[in-house]
C-alpha positions as CSV (number, residue, x, y, z in Angstrom):
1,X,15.4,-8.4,-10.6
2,X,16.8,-6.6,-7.4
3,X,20.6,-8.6,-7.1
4,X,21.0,-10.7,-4.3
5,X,23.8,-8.3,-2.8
6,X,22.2,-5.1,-3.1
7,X,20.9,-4.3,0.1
8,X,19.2,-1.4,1.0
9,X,19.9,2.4,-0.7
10,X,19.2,2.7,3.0
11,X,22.6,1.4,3.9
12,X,24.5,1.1,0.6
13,X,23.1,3.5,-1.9
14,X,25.6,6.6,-2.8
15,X,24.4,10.0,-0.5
16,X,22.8,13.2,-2.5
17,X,25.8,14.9,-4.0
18,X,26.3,18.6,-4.7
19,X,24.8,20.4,-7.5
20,X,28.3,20.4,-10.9
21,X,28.3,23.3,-12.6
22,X,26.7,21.5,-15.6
23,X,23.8,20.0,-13.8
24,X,20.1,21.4,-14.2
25,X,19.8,24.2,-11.4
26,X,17.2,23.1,-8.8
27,X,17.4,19.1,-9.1
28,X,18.1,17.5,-5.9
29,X,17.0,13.9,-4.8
30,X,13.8,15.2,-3.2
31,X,12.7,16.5,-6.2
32,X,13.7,13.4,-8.1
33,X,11.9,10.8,-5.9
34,X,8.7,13.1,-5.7
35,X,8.5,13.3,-10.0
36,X,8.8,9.7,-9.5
37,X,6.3,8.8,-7.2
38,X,4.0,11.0,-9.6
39,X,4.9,9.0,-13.1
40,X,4.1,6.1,-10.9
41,X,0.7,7.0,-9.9
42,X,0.0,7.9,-13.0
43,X,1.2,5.4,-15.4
44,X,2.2,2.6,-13.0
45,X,5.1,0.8,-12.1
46,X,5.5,-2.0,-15.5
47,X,5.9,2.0,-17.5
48,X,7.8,3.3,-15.3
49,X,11.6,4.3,-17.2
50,X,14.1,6.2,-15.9
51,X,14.4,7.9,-19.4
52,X,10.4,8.9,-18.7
53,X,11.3,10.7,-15.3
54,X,14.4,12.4,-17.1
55,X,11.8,13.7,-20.0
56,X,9.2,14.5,-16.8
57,X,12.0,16.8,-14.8
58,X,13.4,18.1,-18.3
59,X,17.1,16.8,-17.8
60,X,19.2,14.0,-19.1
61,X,19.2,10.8,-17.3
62,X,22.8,11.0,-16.6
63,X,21.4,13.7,-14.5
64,X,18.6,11.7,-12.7
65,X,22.0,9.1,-12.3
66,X,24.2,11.9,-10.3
67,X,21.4,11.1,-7.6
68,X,21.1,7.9,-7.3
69,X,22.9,4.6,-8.5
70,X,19.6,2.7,-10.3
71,X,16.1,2.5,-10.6
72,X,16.2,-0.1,-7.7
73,X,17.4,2.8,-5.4
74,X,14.6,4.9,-6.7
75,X,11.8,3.0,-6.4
76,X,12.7,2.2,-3.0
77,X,13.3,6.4,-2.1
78,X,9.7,6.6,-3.9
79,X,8.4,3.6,-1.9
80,X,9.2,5.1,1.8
81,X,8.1,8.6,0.5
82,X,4.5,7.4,0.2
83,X,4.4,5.1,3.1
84,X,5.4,8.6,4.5
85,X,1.7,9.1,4.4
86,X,0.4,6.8,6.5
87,X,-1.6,8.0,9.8
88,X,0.8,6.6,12.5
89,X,-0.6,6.8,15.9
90,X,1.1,7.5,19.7
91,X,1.1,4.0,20.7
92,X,2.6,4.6,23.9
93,X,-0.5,7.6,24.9
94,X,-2.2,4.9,26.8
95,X,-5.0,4.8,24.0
96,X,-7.4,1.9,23.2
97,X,-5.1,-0.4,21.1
98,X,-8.2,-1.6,19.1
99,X,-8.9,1.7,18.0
100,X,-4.8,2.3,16.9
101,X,-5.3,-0.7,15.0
102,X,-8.2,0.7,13.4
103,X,-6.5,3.4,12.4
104,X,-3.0,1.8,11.5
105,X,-5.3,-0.5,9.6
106,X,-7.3,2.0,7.7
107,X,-4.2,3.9,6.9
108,X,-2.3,1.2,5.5
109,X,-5.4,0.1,3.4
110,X,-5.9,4.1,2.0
111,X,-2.1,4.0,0.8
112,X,-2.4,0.5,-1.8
113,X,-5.3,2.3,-3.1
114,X,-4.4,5.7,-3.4
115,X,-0.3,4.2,-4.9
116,X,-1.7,0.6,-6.6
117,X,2.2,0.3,-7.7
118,X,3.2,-0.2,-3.7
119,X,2.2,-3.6,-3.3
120,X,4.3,-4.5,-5.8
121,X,7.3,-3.1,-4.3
122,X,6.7,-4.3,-0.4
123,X,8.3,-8.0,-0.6
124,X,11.0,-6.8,-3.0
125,X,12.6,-4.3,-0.8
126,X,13.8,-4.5,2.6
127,X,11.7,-1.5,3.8
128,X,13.6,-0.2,6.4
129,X,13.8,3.5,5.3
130,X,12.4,6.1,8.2
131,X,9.1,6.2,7.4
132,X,8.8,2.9,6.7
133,X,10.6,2.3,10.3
134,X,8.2,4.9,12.1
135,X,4.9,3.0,10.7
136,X,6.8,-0.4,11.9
137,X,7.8,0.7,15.4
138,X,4.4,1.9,15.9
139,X,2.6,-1.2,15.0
140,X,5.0,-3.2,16.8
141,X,4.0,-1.3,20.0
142,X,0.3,-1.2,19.2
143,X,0.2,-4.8,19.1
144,X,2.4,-5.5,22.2
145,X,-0.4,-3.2,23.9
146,X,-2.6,-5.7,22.7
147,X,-1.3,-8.2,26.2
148,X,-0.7,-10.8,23.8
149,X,2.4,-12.9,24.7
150,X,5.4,-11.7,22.7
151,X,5.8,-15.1,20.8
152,X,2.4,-14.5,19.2
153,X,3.2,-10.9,18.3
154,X,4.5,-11.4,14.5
155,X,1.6,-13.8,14.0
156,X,-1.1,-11.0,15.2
157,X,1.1,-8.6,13.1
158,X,1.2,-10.5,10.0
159,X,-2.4,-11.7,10.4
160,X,-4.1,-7.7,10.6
161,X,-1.5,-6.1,7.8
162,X,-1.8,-9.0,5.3
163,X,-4.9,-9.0,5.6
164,X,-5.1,-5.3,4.8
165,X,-2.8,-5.9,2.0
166,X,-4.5,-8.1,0.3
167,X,-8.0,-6.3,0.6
168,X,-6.0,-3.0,-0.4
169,X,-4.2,-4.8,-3.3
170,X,-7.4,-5.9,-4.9
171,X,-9.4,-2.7,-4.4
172,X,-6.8,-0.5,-5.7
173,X,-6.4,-2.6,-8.7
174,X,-10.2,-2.6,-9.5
175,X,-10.0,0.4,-9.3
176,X,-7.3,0.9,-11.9
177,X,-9.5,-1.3,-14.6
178,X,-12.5,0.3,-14.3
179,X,-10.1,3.7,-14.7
180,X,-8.3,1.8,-17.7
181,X,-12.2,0.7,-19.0
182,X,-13.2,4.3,-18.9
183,X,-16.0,4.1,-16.3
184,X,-17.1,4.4,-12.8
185,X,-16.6,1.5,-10.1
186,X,-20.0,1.5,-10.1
187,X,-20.7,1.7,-13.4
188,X,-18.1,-1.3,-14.2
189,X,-19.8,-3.3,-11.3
190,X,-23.2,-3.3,-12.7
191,X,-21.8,-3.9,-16.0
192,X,-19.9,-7.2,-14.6
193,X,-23.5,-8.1,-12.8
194,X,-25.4,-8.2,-15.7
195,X,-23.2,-10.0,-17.6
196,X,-23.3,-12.7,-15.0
197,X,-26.7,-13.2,-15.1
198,X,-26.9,-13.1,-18.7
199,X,-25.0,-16.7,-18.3
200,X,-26.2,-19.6,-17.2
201,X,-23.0,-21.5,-16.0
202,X,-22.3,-17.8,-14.0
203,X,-25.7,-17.7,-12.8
204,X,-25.9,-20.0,-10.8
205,X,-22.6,-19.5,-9.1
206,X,-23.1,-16.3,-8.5
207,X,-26.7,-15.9,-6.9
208,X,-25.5,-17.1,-3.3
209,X,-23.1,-14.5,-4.0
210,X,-25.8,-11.9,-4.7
211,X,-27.7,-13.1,-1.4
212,X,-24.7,-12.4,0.2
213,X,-24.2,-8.4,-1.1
214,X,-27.6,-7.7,-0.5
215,X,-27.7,-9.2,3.3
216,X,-24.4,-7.0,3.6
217,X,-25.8,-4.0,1.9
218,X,-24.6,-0.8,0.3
219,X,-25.8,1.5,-2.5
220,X,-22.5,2.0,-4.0
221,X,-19.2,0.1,-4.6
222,X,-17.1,2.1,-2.0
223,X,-20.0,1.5,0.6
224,X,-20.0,-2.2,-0.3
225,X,-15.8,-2.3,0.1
226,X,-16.1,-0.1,3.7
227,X,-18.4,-2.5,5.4
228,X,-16.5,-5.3,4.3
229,X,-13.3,-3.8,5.6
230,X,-14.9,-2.5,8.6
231,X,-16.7,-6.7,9.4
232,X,-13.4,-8.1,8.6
233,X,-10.9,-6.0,10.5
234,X,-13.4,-6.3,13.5
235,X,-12.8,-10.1,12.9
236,X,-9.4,-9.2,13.4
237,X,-9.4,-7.4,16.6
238,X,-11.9,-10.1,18.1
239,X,-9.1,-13.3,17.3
240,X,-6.7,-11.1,19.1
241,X,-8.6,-10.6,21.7
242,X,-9.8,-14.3,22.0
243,X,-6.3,-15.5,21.9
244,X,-5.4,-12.5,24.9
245,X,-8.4,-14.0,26.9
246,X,-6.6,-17.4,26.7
247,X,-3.3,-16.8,27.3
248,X,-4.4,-15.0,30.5
């Protein structure tokens, strides 16, 4: 549990300190928060220790400690270094905001699956780091391009990114069970399939479904998840620009 007066490292965590004599040569916090962001792809954020990153950069965790206070501030460093890696667009270039959503949106959706750990870590932190801040201040603006009236300008906000959270969420963890199961997306889908069909009481319930994915189309899992994202964020841009055409 984060305390309720801890902050932000971003305003109350301790500032990288110089190197002691008796501290590993080369450690620094850059170096810390990038090992960390790599245990954490790799064996996720529930087996994530700070003893494991001290055995990962070959020091003590005292070490890992002359850097920063706790985990908490950590995982929040780790959290704005990936977030670090989002596309962020010139909103004020005069370019098509639908298209600067699209890309915003695409972005945002690339990093849950690429870091499944992140969207664990979004609500519990405060996220105002400077990439975090950058990707913020340039959806703000992309949305205010939009026309829409400032007072629906969170509600537009919240409606695209959740969204794209949610969809993100789920695909990246899918994508970590069929890693965990030891096969392809595809192979785990068709799996699942057939073992729906092979039951009656899942039978039934699922053959609108299958109506459904075959209307939609796609060969392959990841071309089945892109259309979906791409019908449903259109869906998104055509509300906003329903609700511009009737405030005006």
């Amino acid at each position: 549990m984060v305390s309720a007066r801890r902050m932000s490292v971003w305003v109350e965590g301790k500032s990288p300190r110089a190197r002691k004599a008796d501290q590993p040569s080369g450690l620094d916090r850059e170096k810390i928060t990038e090992a960390a962001v790599r245990l954490l792809d790799a064996e996720g954020l529930a087996k994530f220790s700070m003893r494991k990153l001290a055995a990962e950069l070959k020091v003590t965790a005292m070490s890992v400690y002359w850097y920063v206070d706790t985990k908490d501030d950590l995982l929040e460093l780790a959290l704005d270094r990936v977030v670090g890696e989002l596309t962020v667009p010139d909103a004020g270039s005069g370019a098509d905001w639908r298209e600067q959503l699209r890309e915003l949106a695409t972005s945002y959706r690339v990093l849950f699956v690429a870091h499944p750990w992140v969207s664990s870590l979004l609500g519990r932190f405060l996220n105002i780091g400077p990439h975090s801040m950058t990707f913020a201040r340039s959806a703000q603006q992309v949305i205010a391009n939009t026309g829409l009236p400032l007072h629906l300008q969170t509600g537009a906000t919240a409606s695209v990114f959740q969204f794209v959270y949610g969809f993100g969420t789920i695909e990246g963890q899918f994508r970590q069970r069929c890693a965990e199961a030891g096969m392809t997306q595809d192979e785990y889908f068709r799996h699942a399939m057939g073992t729906f069909r092979e039951r009656t009481g899942y039978r039934e319930n699922f053959e609108q479904a299958e109506r459904m994915m075959e209307a939609r189309g796609g060969d392959t899992v990841a071309e089945m998840r892109e259309r979906d994202f791409q019908a449903a964020l259109d869906m998104q841009i055509a509300g906003i620009e329903a609700l511009v055409a009737r405030h005006t």
